[in-house]
C-alpha positions as CSV (number, residue, x, y, z in Angstrom):
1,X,102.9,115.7,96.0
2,X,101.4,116.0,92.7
3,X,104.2,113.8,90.8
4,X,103.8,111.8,93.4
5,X,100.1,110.6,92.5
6,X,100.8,110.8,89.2
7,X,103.7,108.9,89.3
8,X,101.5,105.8,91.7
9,X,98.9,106.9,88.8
10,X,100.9,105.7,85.4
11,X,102.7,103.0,87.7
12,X,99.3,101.2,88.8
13,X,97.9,101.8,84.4
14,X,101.3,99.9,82.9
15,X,101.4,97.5,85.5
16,X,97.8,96.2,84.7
17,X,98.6,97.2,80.7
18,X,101.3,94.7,80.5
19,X,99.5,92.0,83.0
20,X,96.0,92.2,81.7
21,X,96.2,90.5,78.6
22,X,97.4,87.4,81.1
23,X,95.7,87.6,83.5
24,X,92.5,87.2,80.9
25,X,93.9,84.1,79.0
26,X,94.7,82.4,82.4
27,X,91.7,83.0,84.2
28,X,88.7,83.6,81.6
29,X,90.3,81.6,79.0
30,X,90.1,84.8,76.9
31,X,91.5,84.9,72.9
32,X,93.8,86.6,71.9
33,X,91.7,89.8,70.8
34,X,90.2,89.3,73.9
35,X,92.9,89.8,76.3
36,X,94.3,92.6,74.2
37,X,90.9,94.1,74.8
38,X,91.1,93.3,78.7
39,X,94.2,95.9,78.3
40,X,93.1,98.4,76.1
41,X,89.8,99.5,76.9
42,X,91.4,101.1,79.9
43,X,92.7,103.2,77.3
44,X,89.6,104.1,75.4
45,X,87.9,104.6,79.0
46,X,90.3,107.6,79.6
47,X,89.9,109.3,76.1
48,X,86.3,109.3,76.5
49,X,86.3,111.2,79.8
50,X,89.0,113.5,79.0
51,X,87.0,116.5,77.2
52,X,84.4,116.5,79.8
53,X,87.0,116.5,82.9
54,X,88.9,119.5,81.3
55,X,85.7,121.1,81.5
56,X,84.6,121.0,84.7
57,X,87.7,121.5,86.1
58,X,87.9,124.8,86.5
59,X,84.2,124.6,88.4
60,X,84.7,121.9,90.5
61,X,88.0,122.5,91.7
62,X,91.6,121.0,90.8
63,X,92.4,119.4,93.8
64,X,88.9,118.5,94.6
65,X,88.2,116.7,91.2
66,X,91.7,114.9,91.5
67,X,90.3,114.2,95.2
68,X,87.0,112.4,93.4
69,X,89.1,110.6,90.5
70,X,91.4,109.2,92.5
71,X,88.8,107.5,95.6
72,X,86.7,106.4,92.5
73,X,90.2,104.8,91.1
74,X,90.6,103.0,94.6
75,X,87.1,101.8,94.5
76,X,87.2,100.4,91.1
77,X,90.6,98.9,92.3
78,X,89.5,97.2,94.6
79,X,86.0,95.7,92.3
80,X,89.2,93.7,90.7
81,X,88.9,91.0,93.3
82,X,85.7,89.4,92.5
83,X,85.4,89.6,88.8
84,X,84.9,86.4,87.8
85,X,83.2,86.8,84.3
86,X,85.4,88.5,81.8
87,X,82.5,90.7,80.6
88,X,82.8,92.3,83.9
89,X,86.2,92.5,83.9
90,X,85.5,94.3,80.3
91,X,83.0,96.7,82.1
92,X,85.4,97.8,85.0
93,X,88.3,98.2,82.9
94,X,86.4,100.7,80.8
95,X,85.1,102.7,83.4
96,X,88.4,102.3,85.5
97,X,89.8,104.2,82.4
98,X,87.5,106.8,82.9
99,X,89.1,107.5,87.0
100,X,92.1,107.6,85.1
101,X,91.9,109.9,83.1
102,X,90.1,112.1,85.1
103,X,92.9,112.2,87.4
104,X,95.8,112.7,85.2
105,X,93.8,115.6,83.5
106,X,93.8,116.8,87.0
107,X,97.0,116.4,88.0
108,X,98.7,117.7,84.7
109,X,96.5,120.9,85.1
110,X,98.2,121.4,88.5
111,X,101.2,121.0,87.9
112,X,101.1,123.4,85.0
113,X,99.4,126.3,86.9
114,X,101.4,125.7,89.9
115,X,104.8,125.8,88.0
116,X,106.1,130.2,87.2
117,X,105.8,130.1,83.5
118,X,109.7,131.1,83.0
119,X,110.3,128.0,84.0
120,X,107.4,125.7,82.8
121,X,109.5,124.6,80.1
122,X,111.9,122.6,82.9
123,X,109.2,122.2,85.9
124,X,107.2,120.4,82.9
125,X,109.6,118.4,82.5
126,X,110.5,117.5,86.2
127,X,107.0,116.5,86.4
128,X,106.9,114.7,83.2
129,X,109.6,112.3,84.6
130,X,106.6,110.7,87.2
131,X,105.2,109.5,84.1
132,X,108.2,108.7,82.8
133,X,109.7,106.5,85.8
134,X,106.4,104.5,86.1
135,X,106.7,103.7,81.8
136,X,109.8,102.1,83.1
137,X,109.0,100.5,86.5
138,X,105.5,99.9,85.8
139,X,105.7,96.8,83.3
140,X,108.8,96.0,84.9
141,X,107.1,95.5,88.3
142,X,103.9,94.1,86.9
143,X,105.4,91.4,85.2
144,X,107.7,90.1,87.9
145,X,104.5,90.0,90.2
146,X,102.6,87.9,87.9
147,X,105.4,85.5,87.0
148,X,106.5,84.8,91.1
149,X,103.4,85.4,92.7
150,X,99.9,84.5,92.5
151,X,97.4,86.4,90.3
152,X,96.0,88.9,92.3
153,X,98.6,90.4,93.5
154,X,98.9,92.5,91.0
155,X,95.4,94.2,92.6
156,X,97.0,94.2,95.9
157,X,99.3,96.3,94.7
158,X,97.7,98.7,92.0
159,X,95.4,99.0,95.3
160,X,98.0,99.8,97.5
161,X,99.4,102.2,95.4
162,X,95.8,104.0,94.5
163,X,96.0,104.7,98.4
164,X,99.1,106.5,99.0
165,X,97.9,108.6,96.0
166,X,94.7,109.2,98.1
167,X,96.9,110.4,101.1
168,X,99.1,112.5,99.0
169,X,96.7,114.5,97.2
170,X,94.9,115.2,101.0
171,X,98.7,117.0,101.3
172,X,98.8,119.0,98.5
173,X,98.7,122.7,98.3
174,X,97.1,124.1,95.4
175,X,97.0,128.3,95.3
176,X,92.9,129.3,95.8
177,X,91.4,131.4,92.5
178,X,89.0,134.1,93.0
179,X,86.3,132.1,90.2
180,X,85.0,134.5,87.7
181,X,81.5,134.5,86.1
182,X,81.5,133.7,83.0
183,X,79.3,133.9,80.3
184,X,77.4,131.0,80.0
185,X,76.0,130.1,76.1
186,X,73.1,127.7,75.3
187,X,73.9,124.6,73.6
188,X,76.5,122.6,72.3
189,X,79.9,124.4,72.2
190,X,83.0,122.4,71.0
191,X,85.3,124.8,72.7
192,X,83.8,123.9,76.1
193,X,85.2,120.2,75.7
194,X,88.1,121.4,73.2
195,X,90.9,123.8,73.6
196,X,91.1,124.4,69.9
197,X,95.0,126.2,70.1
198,X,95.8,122.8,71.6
199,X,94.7,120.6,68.2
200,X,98.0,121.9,65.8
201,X,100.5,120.6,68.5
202,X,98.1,117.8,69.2
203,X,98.3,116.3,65.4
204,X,101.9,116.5,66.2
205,X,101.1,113.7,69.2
206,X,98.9,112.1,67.5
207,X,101.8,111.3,65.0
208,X,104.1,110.6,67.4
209,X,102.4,108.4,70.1
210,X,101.6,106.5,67.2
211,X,105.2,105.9,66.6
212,X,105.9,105.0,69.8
213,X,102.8,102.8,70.1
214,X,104.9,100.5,68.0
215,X,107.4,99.9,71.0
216,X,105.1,99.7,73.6
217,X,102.8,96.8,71.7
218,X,105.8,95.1,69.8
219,X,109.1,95.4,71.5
220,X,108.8,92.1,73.7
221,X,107.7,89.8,70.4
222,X,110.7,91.8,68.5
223,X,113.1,90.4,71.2
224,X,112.2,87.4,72.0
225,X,112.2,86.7,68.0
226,X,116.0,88.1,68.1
227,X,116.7,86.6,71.1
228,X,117.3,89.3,73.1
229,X,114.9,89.3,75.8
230,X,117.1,89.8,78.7
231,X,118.2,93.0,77.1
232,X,114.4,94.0,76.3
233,X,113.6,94.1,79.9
234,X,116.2,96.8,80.8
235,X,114.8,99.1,77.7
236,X,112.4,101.4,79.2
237,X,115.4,101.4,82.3
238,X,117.9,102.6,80.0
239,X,115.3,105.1,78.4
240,X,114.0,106.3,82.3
241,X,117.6,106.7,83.1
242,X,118.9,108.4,80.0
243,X,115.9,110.8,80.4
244,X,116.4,111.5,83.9
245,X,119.8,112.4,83.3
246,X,119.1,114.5,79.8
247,X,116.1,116.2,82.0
248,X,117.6,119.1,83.7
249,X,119.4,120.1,80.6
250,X,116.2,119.9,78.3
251,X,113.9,121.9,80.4
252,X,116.1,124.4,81.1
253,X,117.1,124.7,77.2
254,X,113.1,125.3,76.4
255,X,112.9,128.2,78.6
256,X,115.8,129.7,77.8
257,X,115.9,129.3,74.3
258,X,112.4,128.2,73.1
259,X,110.8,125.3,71.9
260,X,112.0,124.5,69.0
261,X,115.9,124.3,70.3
262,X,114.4,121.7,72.0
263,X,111.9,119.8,70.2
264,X,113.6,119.9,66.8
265,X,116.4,117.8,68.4
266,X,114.4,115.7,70.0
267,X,112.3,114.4,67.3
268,X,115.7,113.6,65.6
269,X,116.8,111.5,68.0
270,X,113.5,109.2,68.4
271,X,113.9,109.0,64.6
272,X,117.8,107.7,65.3
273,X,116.8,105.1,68.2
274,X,113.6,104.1,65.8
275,X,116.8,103.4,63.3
276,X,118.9,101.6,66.0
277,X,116.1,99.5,67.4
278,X,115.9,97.9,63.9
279,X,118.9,97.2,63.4
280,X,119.8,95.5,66.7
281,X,121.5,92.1,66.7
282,X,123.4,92.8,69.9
283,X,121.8,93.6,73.2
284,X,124.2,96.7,73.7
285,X,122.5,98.2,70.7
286,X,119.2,97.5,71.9
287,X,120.1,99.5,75.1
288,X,121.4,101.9,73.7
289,X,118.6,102.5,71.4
290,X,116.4,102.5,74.2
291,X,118.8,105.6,76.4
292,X,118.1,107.8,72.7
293,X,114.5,106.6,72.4
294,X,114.1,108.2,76.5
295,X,115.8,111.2,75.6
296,X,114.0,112.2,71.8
297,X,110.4,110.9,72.9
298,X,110.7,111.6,76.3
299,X,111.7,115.1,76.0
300,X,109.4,115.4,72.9
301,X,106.2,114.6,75.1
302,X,106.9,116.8,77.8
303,X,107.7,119.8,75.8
304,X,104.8,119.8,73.3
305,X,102.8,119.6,76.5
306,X,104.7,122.5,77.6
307,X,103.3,124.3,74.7
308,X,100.1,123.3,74.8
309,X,99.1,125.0,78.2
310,X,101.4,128.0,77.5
311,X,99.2,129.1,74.6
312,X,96.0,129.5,76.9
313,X,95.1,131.9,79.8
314,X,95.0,130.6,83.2
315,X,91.8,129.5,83.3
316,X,92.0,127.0,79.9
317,X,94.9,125.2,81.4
318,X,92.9,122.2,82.3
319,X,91.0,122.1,78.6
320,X,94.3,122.4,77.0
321,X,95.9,119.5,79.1
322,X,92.7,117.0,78.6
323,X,93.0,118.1,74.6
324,X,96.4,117.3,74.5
325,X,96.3,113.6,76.0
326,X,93.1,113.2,73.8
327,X,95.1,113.7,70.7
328,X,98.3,111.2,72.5
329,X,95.9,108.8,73.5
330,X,94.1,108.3,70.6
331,X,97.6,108.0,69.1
332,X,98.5,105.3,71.4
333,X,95.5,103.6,71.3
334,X,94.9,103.2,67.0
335,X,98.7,102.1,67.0
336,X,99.0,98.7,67.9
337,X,95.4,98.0,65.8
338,X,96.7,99.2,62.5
339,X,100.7,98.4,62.9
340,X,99.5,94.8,63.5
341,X,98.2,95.0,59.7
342,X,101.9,96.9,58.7
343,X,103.6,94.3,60.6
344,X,102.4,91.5,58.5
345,X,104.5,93.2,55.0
346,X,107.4,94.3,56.9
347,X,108.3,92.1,59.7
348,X,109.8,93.6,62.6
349,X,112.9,95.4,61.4
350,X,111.0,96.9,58.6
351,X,108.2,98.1,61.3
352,X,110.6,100.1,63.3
353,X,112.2,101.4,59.8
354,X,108.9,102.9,59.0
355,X,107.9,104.7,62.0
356,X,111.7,105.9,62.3
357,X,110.8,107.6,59.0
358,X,107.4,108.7,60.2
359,X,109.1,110.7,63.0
360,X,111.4,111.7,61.5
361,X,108.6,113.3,58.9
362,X,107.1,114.9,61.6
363,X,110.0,117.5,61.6
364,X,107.6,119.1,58.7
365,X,104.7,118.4,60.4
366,X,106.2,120.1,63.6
367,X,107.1,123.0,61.2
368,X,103.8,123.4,60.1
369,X,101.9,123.4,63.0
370,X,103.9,125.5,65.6
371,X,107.6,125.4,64.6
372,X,107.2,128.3,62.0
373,X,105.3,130.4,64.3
374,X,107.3,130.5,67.4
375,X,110.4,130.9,65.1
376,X,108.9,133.8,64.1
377,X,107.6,135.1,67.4
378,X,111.3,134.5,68.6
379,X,113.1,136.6,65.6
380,X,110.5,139.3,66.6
381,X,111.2,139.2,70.6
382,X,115.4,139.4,69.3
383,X,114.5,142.7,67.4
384,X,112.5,144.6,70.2
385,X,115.2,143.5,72.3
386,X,117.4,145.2,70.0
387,X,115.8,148.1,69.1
388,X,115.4,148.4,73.4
């Protein structure tokens, strides 16, 4: 139930991510900045309201705050439909944004306390795949609607969607707590808004959905420049598909053998696809880049998440989960700003060069933050066992 609403969640954000910009120019007869702002304030929105929903998540409830984020998603859903000045449509976006990312802090705080934590590493992952499938189906679906039907649609839908999310979440079960009194301290307190064993493996993300920013914001223009934009639009298929098949593997991998058996790999391989991408001149490489991408960045993301809520008791799960998509967001969302500078020097093929060499130089970064440790921790676990 909860991948379910997460899954309608992501789904109903890149269908109006990849429609937006659109939509704006069409209808409001928005510039170019414009538009892109029409799509990315969505994002800011959600980063803003992160800190304070992993909060108060623990007092209000998990499945009562994902209850409240998702009927104040519908509603401002449904405020799409008579916009008709595009600072309005600014205003909703941004506080749209805000339902969103209370309710994927929600549901990602779920799903990791409801998951035994022998095998978080692989129910992680399983639920990771929601947000994986909608990356693929979501601008997939959203741009189909806006070419072949008229314009708001695409509200119909993202409506429709936001409901059956509603009625899910009424279905799920989430285990009661006994709530414990805490100690409540005057003032301002960073670590009530920040989990602070979250930030290592957060400057990881930051790194890396700053990377992958780069195909997200420039992978049509790269295509239709190459002129493979019939390959382009099966990408994010053949990276959904590649991922769903790698999954099982992958999650069971992390909880068997740690962390870094899995994300050491998996950075590799983003750096590899980063390498094929710029080098494609066929459309078979450019799919196939896109199956390596799914499986290094996909199984990257889910497992440094993975990490992040297994470093905090129970009752930090949902701090550590809204710190961890503050750090990815952000990453996501200074990406396309600065890359558009980058792209200017380099051109296309030498964009995707230099982010395959930023992830691949966040093997070291990896190391320093969290690799070293839990190689150690694991060479320490192998000699009590021995010893036993």
């Amino acid at each position: 139930m909860v991948s379910t609403s997460n899954f309608l969640l992501f789904i109903s954000f890149y269908m109006l991510m990849v429609t937006l910009a659109v939509y704006s120019v069409d209808n409001f007869h928005a510039s170019q900045s414009e538009a892109g702002l029409a799509s990315s304030i969505f994002v800011l929105g959600a980063l803003l309201i992160r800190p304070i929903a992993g909060k108060i998540i623990e007092t209000v409830g998990k499945k009562k705050l994902l209850i409240i984020g998702l009927a104040l998603f519908l509603v401002f859903s449904l405020l799409y439909f008579p916009i008709s000045d595009l600072t309005i449509l600014f205003l909703i976006r941004f506080v749209h944004g805000f339902t969103f990312g209370i309710c994927t802090t929600a549901t990602g705080t779920i799903a990791a306390d409801i998951i035994p934590v022998i095998r978080r590493g692989e129910g992680m992952g399983y639920f990771a795949t929601s947000m994986n499938l909608a990356m693929a189906i979501g601008p997939f679906l959203g741009l189909i609607i806006i070419q072949y039907f008229p314009d708001k649609t695409i509200f119909v839908v993202t409506t429709l969607f936001a409901v059956i999310a509603l009625v899910a979440t009424l279905f799920l079960q989430v285990p009661k707590e006994e709530t414990k009194a805490r100690n409540i301290q005057k003032g301002f307190q960073i670590s009530d808004y920040m989990e602070k064993s979250t930030i290592p493996i957060g400057v990881l993300m930051v790194v890396s959905g700053f990377v992958y920013s780069s195909i997200l914001t420039f992978l049509t223009t790269f295509a239709k420049e190459i002129n493979l934009v019939d390959a382009a639009s099966f990408f994010f298929v053949m990276y959904a598909v590649f991922l769903l098949i790698s999954r099982p593997f992958t999650g069971k991998l992390f909880d068997l053998r740690g962390e870094n058996a899995v994300i050491y790999p998996s950075i590799v391989l983003f750096g590899i696809g980063l390498v094929l991408l710029s080098q494609s001149y066929i459309g078979v490489t450019l799919l196939v880049a896109g199956a390596v991408i799914g499986i290094g960045f996909g199984t990257l993301q889910s497992s440094a998440q993975t990490v992040a809520v297994n470093k905090v008791p129970k009752q930090r799960i949902g701090l550590a989960t809204s710190t961890f998509f503050v750090f990815y967001d952000f990453g996501i969302a200074i990406g396309p700003f600065l890359l558009g500078f980058l792209l200017s020097l380099t051109g296309y093929r030498g964009l995707y060069l230099t982010m395959a060499a930023i992830a691949f130089s966040s093997i070291f970064i990896y190391y320093i933050v969290h690799g070293k440790k839990s190689s150690t921790k694991q060479k320490e676990a192998k000699k009590v066992e021995t010893i036993a």
